[in-house]
SESELO-29152 format. One record per atom (N, C-alpha, C): residue number from 1; residue in three letters; chain; atom name; x, y, z. Coordinates in nm, 4 decimals. Layout:
BEGIN
- NUM  ALA  A  CA  X  Y  Z
...
END
This chain:
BEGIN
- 1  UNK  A  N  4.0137  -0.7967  1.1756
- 1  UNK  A  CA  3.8887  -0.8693  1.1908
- 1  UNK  A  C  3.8258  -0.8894  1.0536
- 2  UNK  A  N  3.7433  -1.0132  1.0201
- 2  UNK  A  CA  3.7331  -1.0490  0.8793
- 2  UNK  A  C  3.6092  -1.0711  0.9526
- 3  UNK  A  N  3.5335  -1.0347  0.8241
- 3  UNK  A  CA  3.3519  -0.9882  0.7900
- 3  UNK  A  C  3.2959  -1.1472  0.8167
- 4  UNK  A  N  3.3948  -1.1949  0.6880
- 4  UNK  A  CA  3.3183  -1.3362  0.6421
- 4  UNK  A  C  3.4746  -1.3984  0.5877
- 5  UNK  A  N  3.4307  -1.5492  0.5567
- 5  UNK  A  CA  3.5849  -1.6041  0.5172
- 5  UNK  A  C  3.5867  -1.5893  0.3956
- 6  UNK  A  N  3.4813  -1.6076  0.3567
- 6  UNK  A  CA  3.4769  -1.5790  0.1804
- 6  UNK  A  C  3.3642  -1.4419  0.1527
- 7  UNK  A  N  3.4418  -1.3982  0.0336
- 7  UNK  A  CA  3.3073  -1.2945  0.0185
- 7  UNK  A  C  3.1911  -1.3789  -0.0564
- 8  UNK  A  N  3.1330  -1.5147  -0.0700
- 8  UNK  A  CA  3.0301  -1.5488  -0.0775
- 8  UNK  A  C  2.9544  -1.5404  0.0351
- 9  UNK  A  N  3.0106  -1.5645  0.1599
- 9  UNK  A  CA  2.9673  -1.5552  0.2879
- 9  UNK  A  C  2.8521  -1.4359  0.3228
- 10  UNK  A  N  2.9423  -1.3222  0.2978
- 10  UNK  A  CA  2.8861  -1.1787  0.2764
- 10  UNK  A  C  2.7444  -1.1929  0.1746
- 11  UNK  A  N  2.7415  -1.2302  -0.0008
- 11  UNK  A  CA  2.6363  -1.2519  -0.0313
- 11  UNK  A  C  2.5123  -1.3047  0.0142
- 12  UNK  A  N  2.5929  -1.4090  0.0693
- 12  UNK  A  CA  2.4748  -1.5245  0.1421
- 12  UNK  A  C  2.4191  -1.3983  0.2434
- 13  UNK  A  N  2.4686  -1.3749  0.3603
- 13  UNK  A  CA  2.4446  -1.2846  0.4493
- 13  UNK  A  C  2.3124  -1.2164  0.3872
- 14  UNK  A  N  2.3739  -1.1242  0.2738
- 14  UNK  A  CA  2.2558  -1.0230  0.2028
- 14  UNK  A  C  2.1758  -1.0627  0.1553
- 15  UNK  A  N  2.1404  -1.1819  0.1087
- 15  UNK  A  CA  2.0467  -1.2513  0.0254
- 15  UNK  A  C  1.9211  -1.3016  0.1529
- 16  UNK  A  N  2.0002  -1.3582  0.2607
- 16  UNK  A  CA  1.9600  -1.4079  0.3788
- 16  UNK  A  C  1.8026  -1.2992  0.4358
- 17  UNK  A  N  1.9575  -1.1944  0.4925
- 17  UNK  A  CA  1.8741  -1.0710  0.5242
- 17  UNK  A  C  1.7689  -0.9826  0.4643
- 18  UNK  A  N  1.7935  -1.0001  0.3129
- 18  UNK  A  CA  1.6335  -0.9573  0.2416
- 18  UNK  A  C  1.5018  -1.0298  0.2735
- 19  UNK  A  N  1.5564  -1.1318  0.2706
- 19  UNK  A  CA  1.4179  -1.2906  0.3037
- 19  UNK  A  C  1.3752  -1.2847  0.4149
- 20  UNK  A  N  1.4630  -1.2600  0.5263
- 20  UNK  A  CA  1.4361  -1.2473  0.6606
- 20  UNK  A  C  1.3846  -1.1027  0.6793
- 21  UNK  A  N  1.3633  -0.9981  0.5786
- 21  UNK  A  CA  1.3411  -0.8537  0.6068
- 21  UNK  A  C  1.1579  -0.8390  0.5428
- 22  UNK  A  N  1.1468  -1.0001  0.4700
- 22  UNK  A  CA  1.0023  -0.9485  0.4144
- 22  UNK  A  C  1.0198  -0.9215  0.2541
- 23  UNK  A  N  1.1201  -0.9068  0.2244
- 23  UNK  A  CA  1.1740  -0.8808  0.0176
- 23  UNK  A  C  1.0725  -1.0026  -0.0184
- 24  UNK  A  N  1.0041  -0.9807  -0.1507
- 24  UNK  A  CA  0.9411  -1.0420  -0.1991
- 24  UNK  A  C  1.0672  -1.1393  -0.2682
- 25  UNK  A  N  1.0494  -1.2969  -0.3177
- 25  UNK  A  CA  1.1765  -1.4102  -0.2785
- 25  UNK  A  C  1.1757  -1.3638  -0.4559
- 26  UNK  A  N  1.0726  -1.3363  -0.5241
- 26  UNK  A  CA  1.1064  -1.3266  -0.6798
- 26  UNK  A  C  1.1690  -1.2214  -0.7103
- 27  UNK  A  N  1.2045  -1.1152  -0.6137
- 27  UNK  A  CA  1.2519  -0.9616  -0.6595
- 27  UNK  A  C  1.4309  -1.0332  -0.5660
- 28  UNK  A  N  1.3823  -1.1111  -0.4538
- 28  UNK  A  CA  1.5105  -1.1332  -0.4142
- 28  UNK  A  C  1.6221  -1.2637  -0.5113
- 29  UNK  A  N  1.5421  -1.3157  -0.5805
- 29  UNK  A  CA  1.6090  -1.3724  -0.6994
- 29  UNK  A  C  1.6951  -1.2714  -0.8358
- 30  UNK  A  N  1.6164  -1.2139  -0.8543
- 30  UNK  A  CA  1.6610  -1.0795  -0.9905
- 30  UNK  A  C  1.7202  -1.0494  -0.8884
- 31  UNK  A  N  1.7276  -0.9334  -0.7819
- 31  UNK  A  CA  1.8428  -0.9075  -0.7510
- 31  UNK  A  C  1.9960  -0.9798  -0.6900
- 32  UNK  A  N  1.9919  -1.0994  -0.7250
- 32  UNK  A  CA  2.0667  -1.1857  -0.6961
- 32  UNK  A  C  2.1574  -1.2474  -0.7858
- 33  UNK  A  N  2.0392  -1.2422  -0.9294
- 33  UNK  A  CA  2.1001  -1.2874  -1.0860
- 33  UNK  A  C  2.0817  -1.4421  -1.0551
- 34  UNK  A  N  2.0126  -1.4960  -0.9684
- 34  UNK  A  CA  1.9456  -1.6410  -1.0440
- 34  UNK  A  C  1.8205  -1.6838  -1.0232
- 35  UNK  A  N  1.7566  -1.8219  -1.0587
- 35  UNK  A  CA  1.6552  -1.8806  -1.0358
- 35  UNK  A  C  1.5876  -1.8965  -0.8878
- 36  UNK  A  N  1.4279  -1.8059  -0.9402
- 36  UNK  A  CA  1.3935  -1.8478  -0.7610
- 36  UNK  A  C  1.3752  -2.0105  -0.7199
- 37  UNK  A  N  1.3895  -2.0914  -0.8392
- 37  UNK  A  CA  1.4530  -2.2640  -0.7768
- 37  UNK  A  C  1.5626  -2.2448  -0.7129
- 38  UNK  A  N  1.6650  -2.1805  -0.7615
- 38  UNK  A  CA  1.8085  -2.1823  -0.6529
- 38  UNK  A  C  1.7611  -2.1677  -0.4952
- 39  UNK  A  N  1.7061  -1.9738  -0.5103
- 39  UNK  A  CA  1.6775  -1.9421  -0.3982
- 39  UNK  A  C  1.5869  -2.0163  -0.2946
- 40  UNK  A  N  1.5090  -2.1015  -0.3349
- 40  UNK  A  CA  1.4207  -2.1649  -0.2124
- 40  UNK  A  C  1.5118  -2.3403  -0.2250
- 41  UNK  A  N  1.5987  -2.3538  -0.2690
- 41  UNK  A  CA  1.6392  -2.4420  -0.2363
- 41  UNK  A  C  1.7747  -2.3979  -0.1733
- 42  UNK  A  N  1.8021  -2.3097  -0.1103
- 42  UNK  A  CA  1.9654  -2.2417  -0.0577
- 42  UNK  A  C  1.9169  -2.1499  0.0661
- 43  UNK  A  N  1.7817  -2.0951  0.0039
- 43  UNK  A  CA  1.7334  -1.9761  0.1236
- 43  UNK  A  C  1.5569  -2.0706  0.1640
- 44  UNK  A  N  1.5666  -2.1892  0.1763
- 44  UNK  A  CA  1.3954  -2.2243  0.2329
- 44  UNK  A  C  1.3753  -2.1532  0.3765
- 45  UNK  A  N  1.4913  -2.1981  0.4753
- 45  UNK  A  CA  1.4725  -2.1674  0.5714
- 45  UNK  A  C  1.4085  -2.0122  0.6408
- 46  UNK  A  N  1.4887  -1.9659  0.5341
- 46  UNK  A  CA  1.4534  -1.7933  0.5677
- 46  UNK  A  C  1.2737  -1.7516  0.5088
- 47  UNK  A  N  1.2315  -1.8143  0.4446
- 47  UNK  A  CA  1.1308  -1.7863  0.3741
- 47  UNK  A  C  1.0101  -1.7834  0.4776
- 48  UNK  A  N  0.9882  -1.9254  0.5575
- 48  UNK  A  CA  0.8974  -1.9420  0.6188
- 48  UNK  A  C  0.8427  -1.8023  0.7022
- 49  UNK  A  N  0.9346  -1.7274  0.7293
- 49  UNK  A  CA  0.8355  -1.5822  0.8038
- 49  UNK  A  C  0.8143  -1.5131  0.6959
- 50  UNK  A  N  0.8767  -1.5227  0.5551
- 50  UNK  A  CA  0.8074  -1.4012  0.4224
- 50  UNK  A  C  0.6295  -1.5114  0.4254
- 51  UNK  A  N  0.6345  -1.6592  0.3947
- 51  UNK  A  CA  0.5292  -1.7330  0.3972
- 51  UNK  A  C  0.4017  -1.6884  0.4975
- 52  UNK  A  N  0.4103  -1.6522  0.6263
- 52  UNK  A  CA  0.3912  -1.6373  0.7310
- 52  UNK  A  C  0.3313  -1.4926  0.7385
- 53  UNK  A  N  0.4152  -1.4065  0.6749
- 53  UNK  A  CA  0.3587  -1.2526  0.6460
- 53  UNK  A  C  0.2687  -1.2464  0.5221
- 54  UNK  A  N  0.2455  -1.3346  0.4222
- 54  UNK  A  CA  0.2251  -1.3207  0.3277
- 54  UNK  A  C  0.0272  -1.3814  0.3722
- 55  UNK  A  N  0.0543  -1.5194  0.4413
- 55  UNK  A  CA  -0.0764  -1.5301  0.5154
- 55  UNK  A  C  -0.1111  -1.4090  0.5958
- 56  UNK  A  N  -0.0513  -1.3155  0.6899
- 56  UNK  A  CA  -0.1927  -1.2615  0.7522
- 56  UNK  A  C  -0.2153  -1.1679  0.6625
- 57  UNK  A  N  -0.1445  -1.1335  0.5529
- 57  UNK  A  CA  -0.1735  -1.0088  0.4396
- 57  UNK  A  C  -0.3131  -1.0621  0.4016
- 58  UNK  A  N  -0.3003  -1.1843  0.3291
- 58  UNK  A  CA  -0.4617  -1.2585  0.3030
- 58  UNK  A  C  -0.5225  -1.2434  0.3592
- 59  UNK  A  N  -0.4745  -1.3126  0.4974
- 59  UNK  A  CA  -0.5962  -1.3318  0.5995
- 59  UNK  A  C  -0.6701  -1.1523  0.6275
- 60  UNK  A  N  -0.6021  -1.0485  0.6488
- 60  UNK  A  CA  -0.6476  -0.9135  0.6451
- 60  UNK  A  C  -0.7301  -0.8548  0.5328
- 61  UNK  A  N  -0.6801  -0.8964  0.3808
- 61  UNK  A  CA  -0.7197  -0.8599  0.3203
- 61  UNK  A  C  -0.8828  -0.9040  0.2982
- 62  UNK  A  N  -0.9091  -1.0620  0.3647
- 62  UNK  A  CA  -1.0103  -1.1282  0.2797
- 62  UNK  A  C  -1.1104  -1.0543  0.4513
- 63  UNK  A  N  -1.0550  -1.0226  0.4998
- 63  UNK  A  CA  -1.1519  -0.9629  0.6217
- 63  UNK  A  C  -1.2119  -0.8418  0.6082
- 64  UNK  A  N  -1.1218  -0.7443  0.5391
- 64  UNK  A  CA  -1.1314  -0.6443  0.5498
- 64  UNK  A  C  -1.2526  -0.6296  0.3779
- 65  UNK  A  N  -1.2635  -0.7815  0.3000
- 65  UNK  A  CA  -1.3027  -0.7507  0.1841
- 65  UNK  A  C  -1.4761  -0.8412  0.2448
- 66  UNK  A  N  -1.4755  -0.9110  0.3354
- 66  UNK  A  CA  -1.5766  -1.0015  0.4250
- 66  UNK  A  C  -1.6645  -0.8951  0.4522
- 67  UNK  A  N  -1.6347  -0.7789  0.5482
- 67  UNK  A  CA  -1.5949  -0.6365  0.5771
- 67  UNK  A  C  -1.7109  -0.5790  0.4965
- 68  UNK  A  N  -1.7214  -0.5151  0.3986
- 68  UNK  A  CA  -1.7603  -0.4361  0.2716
- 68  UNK  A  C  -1.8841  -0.5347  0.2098
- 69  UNK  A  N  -1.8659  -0.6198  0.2284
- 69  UNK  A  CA  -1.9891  -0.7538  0.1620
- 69  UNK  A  C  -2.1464  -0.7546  0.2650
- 70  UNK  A  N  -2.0548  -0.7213  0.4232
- 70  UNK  A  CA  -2.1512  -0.7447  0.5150
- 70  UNK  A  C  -2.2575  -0.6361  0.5329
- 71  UNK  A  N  -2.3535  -0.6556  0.5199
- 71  UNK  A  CA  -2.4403  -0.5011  0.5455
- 71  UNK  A  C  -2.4547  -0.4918  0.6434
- 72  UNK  A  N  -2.4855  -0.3584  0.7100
- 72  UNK  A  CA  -2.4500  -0.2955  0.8620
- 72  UNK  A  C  -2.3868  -0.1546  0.8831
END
């Protein structure tokens, strides 16, 4: 039984699965050894849920900072 047909396959896989795990896409570039232009033009698809997590981080943060401003 074969993993992948090529072992790029396998890379792709791992590169995939960081993006899809939440890896920040600039740490998943360095560990990759290229340009995060490559990566969002090879990995866009995977990004949209790091995009997605990265909004409600804001959205929490600017609440929780709304939060502390409000007297009460």
């Amino acid at each position: 039984m074969n993993l992948a047909k090529r072992p790029y396959d396998l890379r792709h896989a791992g590169i995939s699965f960081w993006l899809a795990s939440g890896v920040d896409p600039a740490e998943c570039a360095r560990k990759a050894g290229q340009s995060i232009q490559v990566l969002f033009r090879y990995y866009a698809k995977f990004l949209a849920g790091t995009r997605d997590r990265a909004n409600q981080l804001i959205e929490h943060s600017m609440n929780q900072w709304e939060a502390t401003r409000t007297p009460g």
